[in-house]
Backbone as XML, in Angstrom:
<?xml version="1.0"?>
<chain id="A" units="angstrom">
  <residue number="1" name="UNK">
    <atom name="N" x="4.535" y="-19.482" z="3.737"/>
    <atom name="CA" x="3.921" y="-19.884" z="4.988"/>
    <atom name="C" x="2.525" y="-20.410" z="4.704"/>
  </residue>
  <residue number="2" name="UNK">
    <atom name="N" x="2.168" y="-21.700" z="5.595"/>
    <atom name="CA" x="1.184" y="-22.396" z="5.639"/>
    <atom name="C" x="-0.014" y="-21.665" z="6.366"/>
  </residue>
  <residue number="3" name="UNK">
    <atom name="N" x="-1.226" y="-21.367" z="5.974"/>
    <atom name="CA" x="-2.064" y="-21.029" z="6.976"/>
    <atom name="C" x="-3.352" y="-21.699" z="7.252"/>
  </residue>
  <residue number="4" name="UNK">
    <atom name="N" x="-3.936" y="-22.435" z="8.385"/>
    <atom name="CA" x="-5.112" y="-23.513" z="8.038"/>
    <atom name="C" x="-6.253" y="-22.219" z="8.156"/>
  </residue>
  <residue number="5" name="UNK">
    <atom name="N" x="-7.439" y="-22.293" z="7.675"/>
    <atom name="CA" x="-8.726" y="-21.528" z="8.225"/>
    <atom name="C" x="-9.724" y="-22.649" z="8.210"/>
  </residue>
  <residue number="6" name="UNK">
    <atom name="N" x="-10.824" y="-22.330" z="9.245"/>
    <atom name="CA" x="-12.102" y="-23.571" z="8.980"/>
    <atom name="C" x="-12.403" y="-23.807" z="7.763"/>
  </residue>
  <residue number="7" name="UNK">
    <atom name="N" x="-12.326" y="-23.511" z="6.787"/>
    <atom name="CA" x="-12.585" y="-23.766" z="5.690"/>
    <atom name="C" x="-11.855" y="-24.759" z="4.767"/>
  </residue>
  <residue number="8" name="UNK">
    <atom name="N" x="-10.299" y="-24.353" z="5.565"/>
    <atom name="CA" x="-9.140" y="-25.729" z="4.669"/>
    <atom name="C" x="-8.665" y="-25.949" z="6.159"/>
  </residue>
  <residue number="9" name="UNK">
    <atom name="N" x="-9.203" y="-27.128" z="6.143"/>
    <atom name="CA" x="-8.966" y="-27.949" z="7.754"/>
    <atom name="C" x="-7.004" y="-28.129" z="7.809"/>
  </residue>
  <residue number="10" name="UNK">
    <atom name="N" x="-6.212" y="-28.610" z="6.228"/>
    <atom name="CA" x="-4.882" y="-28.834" z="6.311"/>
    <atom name="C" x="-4.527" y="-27.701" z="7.864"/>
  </residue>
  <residue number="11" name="UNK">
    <atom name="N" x="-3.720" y="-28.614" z="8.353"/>
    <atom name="CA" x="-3.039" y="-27.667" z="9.836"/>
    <atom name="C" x="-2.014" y="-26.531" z="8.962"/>
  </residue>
  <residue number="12" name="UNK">
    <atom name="N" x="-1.963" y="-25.473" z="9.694"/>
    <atom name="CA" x="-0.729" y="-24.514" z="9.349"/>
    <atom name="C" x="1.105" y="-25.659" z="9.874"/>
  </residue>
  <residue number="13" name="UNK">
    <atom name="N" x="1.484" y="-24.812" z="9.540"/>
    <atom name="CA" x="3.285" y="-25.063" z="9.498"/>
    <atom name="C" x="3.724" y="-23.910" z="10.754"/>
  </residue>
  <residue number="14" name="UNK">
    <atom name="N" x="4.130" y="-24.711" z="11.638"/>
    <atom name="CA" x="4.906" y="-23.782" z="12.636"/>
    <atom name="C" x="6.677" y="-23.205" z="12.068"/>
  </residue>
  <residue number="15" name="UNK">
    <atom name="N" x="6.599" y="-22.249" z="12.782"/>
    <atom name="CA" x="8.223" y="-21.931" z="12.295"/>
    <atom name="C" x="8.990" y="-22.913" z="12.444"/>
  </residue>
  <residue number="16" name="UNK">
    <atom name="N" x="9.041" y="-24.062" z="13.566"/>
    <atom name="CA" x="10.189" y="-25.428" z="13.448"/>
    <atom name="C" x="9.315" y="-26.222" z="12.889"/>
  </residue>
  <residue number="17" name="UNK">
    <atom name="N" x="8.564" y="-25.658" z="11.707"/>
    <atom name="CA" x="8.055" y="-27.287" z="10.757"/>
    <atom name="C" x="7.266" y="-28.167" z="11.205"/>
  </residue>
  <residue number="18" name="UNK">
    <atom name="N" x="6.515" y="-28.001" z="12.924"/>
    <atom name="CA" x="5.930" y="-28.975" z="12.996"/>
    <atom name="C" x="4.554" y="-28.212" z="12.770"/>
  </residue>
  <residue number="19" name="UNK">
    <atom name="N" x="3.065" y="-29.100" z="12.830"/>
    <atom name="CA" x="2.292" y="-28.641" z="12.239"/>
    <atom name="C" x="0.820" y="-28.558" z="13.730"/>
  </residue>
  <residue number="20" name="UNK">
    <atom name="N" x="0.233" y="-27.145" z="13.567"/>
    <atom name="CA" x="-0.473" y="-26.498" z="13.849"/>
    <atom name="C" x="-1.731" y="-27.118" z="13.225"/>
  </residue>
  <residue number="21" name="UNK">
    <atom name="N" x="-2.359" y="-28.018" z="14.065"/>
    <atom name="CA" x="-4.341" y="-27.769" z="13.990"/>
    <atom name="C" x="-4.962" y="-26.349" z="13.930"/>
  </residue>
  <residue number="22" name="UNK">
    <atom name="N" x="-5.558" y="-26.733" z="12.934"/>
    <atom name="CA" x="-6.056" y="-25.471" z="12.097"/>
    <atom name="C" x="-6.761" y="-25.223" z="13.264"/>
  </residue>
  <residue number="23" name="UNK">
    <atom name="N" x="-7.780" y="-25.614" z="13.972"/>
    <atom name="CA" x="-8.544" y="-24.782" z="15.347"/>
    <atom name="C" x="-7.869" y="-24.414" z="16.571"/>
  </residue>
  <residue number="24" name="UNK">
    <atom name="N" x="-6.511" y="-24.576" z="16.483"/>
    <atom name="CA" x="-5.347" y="-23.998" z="17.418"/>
    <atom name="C" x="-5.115" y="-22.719" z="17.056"/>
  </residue>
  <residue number="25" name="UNK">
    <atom name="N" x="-5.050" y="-22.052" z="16.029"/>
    <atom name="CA" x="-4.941" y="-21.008" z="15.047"/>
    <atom name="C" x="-5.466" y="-20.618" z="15.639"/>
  </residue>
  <residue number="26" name="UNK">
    <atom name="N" x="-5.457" y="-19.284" z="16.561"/>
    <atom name="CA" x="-5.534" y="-17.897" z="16.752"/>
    <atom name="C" x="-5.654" y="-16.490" z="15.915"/>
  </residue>
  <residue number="27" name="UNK">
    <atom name="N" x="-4.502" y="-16.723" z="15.403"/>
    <atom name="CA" x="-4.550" y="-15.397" z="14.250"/>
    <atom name="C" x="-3.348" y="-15.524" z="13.998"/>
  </residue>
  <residue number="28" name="UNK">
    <atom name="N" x="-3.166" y="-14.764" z="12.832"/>
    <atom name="CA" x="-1.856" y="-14.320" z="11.654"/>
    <atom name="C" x="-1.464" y="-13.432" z="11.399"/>
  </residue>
  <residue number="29" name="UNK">
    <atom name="N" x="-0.084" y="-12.814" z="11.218"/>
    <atom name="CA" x="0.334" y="-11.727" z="10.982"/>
    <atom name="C" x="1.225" y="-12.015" z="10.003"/>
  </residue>
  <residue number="30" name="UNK">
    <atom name="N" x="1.044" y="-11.871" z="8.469"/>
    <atom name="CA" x="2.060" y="-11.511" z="7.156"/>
    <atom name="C" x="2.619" y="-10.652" z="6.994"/>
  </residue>
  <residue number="31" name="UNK">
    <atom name="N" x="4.031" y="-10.304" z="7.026"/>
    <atom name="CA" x="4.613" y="-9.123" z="6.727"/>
    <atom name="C" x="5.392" y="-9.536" z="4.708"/>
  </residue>
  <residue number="32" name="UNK">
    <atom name="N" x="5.167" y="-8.779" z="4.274"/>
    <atom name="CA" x="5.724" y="-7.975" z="2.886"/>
    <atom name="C" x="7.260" y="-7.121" z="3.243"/>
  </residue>
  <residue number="33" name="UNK">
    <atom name="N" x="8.359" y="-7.849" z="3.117"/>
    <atom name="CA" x="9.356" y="-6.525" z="2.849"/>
    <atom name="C" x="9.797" y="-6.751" z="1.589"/>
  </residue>
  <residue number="34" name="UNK">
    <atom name="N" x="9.843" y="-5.477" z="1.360"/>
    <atom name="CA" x="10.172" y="-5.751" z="-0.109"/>
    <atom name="C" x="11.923" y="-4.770" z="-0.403"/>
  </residue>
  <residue number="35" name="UNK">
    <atom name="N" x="11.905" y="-4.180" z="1.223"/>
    <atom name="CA" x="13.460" y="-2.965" z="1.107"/>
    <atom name="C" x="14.158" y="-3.652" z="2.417"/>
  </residue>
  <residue number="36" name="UNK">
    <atom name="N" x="15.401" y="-3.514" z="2.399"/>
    <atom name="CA" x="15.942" y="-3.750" z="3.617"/>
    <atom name="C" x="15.342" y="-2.973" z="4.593"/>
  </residue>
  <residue number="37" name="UNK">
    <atom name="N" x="15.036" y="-1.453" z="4.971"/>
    <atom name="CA" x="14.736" y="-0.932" z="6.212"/>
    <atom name="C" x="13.008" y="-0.781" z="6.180"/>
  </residue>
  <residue number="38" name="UNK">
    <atom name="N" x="12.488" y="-1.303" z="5.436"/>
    <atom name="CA" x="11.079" y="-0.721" z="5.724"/>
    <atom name="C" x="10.402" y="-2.239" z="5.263"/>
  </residue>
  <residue number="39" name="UNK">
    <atom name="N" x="9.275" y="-2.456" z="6.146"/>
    <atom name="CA" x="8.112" y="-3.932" z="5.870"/>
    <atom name="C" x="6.964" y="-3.280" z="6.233"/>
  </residue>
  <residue number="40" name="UNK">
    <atom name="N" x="6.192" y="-3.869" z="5.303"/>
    <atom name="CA" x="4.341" y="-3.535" z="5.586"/>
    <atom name="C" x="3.748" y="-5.046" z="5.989"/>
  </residue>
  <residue number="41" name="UNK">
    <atom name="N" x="3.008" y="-4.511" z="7.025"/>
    <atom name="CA" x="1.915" y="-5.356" z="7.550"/>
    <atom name="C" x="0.863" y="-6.086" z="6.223"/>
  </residue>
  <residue number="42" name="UNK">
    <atom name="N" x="1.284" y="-6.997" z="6.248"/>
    <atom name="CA" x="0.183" y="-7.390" z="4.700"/>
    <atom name="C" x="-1.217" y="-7.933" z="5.402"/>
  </residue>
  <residue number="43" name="UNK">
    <atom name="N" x="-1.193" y="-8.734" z="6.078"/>
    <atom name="CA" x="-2.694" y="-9.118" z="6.387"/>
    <atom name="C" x="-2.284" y="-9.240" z="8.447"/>
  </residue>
  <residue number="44" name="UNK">
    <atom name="N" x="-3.325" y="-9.440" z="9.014"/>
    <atom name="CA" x="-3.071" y="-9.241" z="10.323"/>
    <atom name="C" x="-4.992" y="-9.812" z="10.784"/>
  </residue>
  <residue number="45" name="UNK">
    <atom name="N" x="-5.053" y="-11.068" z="11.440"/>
    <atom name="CA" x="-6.363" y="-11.427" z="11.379"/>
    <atom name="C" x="-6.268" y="-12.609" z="13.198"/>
  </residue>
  <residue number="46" name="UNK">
    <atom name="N" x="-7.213" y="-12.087" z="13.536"/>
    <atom name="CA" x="-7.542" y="-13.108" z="14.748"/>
    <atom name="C" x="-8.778" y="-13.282" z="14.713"/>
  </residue>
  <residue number="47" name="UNK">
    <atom name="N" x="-8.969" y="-14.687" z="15.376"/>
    <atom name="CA" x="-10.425" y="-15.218" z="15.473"/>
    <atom name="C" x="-11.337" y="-14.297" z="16.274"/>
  </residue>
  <residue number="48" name="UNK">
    <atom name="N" x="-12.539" y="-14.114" z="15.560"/>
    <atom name="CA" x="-13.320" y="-12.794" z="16.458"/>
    <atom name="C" x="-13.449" y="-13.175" z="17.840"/>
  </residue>
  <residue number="49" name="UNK">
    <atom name="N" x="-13.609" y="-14.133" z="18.424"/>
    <atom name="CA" x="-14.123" y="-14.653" z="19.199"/>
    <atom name="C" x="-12.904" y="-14.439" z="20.577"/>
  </residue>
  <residue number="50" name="UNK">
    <atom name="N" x="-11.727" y="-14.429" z="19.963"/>
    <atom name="CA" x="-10.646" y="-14.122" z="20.626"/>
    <atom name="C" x="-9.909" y="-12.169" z="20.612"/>
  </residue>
  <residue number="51" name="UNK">
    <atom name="N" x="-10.735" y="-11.379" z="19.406"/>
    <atom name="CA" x="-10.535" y="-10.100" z="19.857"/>
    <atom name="C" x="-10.354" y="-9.773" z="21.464"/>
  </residue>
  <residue number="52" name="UNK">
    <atom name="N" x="-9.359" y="-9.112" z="21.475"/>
    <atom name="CA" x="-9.303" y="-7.710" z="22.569"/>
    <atom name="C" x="-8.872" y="-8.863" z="23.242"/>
  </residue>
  <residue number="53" name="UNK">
    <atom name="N" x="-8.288" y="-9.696" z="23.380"/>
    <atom name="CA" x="-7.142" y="-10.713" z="24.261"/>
    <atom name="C" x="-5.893" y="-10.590" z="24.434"/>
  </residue>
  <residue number="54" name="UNK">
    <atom name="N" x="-5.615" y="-9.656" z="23.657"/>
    <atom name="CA" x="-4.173" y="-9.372" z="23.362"/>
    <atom name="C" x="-3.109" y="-10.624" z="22.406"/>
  </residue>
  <residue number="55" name="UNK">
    <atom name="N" x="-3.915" y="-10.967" z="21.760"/>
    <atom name="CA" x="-3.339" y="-11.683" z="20.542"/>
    <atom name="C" x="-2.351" y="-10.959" z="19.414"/>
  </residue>
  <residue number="56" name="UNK">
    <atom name="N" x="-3.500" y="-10.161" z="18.881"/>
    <atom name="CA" x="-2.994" y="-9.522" z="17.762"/>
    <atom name="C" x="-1.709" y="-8.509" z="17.927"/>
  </residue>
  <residue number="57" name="UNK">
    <atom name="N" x="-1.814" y="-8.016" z="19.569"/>
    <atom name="CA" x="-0.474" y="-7.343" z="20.129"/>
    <atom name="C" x="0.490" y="-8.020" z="20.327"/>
  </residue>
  <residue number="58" name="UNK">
    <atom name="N" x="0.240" y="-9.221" z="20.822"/>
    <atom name="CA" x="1.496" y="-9.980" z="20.905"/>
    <atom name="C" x="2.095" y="-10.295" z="19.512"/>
  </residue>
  <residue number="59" name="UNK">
    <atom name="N" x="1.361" y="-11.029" z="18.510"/>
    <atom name="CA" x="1.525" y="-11.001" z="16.845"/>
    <atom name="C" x="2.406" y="-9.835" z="16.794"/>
  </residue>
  <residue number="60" name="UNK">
    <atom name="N" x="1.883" y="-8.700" z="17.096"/>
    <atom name="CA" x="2.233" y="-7.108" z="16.378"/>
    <atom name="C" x="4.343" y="-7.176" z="16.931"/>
  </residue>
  <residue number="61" name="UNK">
    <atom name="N" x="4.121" y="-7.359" z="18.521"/>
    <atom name="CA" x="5.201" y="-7.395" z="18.958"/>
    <atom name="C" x="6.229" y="-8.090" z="18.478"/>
  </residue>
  <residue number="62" name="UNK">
    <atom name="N" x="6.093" y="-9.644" z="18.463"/>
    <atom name="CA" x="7.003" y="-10.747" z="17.920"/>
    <atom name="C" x="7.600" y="-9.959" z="16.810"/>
  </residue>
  <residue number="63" name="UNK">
    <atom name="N" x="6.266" y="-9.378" z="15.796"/>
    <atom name="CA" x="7.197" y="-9.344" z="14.228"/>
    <atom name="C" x="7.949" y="-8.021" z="14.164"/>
  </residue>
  <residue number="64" name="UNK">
    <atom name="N" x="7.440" y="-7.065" z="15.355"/>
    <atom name="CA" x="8.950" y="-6.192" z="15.217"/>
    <atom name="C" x="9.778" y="-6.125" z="16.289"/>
  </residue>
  <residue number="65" name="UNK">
    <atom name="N" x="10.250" y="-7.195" z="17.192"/>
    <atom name="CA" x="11.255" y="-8.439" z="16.870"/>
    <atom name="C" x="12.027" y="-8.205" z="16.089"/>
  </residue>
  <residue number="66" name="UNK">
    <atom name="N" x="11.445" y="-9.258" z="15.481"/>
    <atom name="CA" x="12.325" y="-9.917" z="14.670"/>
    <atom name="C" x="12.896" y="-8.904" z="13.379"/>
  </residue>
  <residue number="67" name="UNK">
    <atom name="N" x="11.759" y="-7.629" z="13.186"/>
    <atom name="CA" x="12.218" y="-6.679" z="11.956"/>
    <atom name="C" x="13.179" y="-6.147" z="12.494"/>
  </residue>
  <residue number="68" name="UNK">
    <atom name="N" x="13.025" y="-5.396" z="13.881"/>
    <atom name="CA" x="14.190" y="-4.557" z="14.395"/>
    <atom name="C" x="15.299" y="-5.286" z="14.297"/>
  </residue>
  <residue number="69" name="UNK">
    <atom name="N" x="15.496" y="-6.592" z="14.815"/>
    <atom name="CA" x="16.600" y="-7.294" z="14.574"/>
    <atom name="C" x="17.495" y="-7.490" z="13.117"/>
  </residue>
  <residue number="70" name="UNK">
    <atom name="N" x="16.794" y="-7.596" z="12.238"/>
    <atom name="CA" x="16.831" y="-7.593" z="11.019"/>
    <atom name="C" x="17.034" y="-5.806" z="9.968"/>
  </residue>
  <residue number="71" name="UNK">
    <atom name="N" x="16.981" y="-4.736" z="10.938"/>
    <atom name="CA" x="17.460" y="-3.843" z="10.556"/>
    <atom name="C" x="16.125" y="-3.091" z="10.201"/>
  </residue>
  <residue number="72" name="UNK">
    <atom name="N" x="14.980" y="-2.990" z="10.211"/>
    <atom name="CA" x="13.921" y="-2.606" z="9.276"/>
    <atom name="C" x="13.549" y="-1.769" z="10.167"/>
  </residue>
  <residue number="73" name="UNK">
    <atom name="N" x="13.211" y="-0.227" z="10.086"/>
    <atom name="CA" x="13.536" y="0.739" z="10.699"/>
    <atom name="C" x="11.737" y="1.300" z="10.649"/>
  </residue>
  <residue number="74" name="UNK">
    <atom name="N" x="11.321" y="1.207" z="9.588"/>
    <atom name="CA" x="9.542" y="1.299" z="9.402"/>
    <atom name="C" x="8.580" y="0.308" z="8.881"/>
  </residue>
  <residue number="75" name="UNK">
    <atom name="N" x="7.605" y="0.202" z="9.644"/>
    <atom name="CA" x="6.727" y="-1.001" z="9.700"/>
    <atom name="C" x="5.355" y="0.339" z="8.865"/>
  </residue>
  <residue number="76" name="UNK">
    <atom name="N" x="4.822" y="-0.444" z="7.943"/>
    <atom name="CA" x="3.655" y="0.027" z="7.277"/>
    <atom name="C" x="2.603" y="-0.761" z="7.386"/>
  </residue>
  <residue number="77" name="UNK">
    <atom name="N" x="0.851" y="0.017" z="7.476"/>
    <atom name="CA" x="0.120" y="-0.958" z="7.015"/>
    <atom name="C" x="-0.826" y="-0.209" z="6.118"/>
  </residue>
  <residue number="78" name="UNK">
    <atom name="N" x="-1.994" y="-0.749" z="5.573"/>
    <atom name="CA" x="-2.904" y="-0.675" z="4.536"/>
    <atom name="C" x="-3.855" y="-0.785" z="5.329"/>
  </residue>
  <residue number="79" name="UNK">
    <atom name="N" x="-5.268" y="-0.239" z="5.367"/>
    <atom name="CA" x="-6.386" y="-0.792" z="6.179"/>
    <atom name="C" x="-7.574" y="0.368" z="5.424"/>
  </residue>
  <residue number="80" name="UNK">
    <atom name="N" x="-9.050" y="0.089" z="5.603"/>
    <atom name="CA" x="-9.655" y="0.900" z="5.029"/>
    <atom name="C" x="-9.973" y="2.348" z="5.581"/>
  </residue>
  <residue number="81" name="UNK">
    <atom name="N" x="-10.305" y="3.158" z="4.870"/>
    <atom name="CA" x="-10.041" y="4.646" z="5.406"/>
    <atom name="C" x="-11.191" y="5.205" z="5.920"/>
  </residue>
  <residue number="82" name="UNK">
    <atom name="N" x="-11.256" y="5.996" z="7.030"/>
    <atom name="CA" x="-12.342" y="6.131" z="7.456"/>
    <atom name="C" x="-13.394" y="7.369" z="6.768"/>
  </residue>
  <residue number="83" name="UNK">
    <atom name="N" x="-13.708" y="7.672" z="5.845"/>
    <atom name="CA" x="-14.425" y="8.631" z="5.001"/>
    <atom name="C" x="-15.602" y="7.177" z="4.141"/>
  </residue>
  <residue number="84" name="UNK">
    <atom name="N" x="-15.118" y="6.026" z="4.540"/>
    <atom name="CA" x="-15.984" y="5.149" z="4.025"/>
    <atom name="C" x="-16.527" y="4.460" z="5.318"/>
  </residue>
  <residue number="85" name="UNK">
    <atom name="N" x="-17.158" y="4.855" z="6.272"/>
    <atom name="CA" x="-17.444" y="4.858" z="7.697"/>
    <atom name="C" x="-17.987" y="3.594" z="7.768"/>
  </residue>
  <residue number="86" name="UNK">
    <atom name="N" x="-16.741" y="2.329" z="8.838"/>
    <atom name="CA" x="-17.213" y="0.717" z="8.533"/>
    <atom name="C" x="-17.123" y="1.117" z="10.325"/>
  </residue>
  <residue number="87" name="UNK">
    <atom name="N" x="-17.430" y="0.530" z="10.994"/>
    <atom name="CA" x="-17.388" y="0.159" z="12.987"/>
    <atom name="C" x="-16.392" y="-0.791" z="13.246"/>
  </residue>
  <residue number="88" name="UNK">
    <atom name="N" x="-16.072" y="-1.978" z="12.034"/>
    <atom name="CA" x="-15.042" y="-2.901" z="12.540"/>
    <atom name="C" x="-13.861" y="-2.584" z="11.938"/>
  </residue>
  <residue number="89" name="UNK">
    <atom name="N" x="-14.081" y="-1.596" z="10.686"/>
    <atom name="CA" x="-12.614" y="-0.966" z="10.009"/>
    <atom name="C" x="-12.136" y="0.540" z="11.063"/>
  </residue>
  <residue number="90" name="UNK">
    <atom name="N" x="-13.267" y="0.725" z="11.899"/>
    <atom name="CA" x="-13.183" y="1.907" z="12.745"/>
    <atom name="C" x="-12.205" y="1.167" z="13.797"/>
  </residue>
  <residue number="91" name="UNK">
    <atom name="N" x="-12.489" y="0.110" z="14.265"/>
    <atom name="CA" x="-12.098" y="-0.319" z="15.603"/>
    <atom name="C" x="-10.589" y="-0.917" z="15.207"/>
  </residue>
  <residue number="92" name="UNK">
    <atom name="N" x="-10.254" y="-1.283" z="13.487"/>
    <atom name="CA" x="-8.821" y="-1.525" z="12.887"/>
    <atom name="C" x="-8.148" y="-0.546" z="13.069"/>
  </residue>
  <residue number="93" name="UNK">
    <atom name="N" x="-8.629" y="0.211" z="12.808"/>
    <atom name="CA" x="-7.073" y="1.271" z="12.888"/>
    <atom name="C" x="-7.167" y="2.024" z="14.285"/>
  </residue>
  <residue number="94" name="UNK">
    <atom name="N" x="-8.269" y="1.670" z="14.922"/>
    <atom name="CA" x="-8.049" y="2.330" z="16.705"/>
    <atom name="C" x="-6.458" y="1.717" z="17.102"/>
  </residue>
  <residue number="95" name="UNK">
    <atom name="N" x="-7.165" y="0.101" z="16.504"/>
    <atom name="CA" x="-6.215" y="-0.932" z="17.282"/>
    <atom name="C" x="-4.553" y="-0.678" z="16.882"/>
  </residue>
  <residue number="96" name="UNK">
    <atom name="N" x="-4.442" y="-0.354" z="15.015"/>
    <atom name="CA" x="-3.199" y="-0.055" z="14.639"/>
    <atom name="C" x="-2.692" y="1.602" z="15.652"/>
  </residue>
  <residue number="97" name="UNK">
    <atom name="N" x="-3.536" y="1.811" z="16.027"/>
    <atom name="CA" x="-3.011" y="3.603" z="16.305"/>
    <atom name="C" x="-2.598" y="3.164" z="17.948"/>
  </residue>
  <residue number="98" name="UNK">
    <atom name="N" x="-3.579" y="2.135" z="18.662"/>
    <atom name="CA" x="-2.831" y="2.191" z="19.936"/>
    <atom name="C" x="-1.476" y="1.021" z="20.085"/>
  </residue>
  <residue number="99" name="UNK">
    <atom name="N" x="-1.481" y="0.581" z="18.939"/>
    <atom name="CA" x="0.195" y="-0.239" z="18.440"/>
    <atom name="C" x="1.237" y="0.877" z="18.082"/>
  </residue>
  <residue number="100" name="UNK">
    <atom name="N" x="0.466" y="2.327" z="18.027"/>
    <atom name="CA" x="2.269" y="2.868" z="17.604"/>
    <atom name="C" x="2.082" y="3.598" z="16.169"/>
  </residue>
  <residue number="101" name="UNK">
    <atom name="N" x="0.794" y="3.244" z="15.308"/>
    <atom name="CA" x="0.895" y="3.279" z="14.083"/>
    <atom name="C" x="0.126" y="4.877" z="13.898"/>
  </residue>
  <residue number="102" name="UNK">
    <atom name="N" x="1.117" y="5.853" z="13.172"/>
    <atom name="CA" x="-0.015" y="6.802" z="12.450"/>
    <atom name="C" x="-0.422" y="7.489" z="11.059"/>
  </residue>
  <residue number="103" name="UNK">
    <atom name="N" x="-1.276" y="7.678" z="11.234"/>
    <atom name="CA" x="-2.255" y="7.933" z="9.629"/>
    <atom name="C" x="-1.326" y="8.739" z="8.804"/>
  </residue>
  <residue number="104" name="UNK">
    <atom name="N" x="-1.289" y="8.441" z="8.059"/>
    <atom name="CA" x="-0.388" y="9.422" z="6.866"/>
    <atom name="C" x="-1.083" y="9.998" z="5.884"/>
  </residue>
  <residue number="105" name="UNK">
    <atom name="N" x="-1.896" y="8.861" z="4.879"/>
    <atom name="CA" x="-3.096" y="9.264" z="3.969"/>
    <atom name="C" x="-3.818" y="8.449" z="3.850"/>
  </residue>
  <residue number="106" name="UNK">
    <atom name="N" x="-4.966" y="9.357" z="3.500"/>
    <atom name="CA" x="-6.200" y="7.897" z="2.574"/>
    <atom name="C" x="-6.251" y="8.529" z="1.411"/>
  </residue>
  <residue number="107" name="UNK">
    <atom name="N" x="-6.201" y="7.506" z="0.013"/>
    <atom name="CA" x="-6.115" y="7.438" z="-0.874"/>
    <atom name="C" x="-7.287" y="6.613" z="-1.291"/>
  </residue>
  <residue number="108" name="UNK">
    <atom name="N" x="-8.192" y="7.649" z="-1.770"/>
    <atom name="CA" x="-9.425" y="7.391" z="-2.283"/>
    <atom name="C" x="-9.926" y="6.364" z="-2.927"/>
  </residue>
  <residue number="109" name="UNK">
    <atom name="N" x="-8.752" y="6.133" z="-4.085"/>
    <atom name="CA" x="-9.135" y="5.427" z="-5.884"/>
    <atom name="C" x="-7.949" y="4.496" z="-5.588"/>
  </residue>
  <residue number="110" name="UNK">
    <atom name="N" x="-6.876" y="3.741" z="-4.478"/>
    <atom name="CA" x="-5.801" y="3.016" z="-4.692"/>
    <atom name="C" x="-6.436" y="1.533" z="-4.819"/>
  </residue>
  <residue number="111" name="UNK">
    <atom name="N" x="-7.852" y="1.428" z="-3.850"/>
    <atom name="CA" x="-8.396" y="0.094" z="-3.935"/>
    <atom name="C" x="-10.072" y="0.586" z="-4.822"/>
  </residue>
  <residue number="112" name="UNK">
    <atom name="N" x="-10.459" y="-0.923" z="-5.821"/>
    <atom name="CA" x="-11.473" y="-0.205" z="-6.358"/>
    <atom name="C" x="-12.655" y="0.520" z="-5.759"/>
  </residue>
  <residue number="113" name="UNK">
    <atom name="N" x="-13.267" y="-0.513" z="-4.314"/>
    <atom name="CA" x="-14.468" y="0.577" z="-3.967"/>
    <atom name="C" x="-14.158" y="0.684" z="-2.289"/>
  </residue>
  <residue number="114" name="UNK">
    <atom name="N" x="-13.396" y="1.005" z="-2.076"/>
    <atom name="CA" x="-12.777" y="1.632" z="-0.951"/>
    <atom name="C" x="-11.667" y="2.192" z="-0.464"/>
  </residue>
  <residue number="115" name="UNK">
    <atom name="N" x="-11.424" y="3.243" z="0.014"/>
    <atom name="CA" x="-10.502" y="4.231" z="0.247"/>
    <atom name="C" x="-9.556" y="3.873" z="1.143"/>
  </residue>
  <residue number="116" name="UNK">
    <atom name="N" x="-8.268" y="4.113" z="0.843"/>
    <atom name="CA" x="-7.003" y="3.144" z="1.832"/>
    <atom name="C" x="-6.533" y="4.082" z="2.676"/>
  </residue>
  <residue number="117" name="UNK">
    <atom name="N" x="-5.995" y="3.706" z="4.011"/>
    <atom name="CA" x="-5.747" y="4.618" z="4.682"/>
    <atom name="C" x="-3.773" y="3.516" z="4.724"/>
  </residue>
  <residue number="118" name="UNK">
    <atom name="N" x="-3.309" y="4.806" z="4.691"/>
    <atom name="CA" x="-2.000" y="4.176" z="4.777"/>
    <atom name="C" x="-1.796" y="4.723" z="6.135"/>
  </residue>
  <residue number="119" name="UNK">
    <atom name="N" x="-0.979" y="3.666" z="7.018"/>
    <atom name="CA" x="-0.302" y="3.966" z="8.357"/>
    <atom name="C" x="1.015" y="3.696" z="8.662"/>
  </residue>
  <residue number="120" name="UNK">
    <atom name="N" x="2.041" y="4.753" z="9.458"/>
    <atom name="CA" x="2.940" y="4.183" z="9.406"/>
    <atom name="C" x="3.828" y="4.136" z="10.784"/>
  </residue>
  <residue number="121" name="UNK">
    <atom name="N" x="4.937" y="3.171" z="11.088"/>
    <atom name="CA" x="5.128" y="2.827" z="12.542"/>
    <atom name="C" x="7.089" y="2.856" z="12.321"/>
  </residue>
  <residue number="122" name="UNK">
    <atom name="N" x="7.039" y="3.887" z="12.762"/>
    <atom name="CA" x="8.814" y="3.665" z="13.136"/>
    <atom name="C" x="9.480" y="2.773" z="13.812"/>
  </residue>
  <residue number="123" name="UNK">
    <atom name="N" x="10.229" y="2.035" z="14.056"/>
    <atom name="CA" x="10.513" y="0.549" z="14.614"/>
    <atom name="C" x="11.660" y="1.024" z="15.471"/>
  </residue>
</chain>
């Protein structure tokens, strides 16, 4: 998948192939499956400017969709852990927790200088 950011003006690739102006771009949601019943959230990003619009929920919704359809029974994500106290990594996993998602662990040493909080979402 194609993704434009201000930085690489090329437009993104819509799912029927036609092509997305990069300042149409809202935000993105990558999913990773790597098992038939389980996919992790790999990256998940909206324009700040468009936070708390209900973008990133609708994103969240579509792709389990299409997982449930597809059989995938747990949705995972990665995000930073809160023992490394950030306000906008605070307000990430508010947002994953009022999607459904909950804390399992943070794992201190998995990323080099910040602590991962793994989350996880039954589908």
């Amino acid at each position: 998948m194609a993704v434009a950011t201000p930085e690489s003006p090329a437009p993104a690739i819509a799912a029927d192939g036609g092509k997305i102006p990069s300042e149409d771009v809202l935000g993105v949601l990558l999913v990773d499956q790597r098992y038939p019943t389980s996919a992790e959230v790999h990256l998940l990003a909206v324009r700040r400017k468009h936070h708390r619009g209900g973008i990133g929920r609708s994103l969240m919704r579509r792709v389990e969709e299409d997982l449930r359809a597809q059989g995938v029974r747990l949705l995972s994500v990665k995000t930073f852990g809160p023992s490394a106290s950030d306000p906008d990594f605070d307000r990430t996993r508010a947002f994953y927790a009022a999607c459904g998602f909950h804390p399992v662990e943070e794992f201190p040493d998995l990323w080099a200088d910040n602590p991962c909080m793994l989350m996880v979402k039954a589908l």
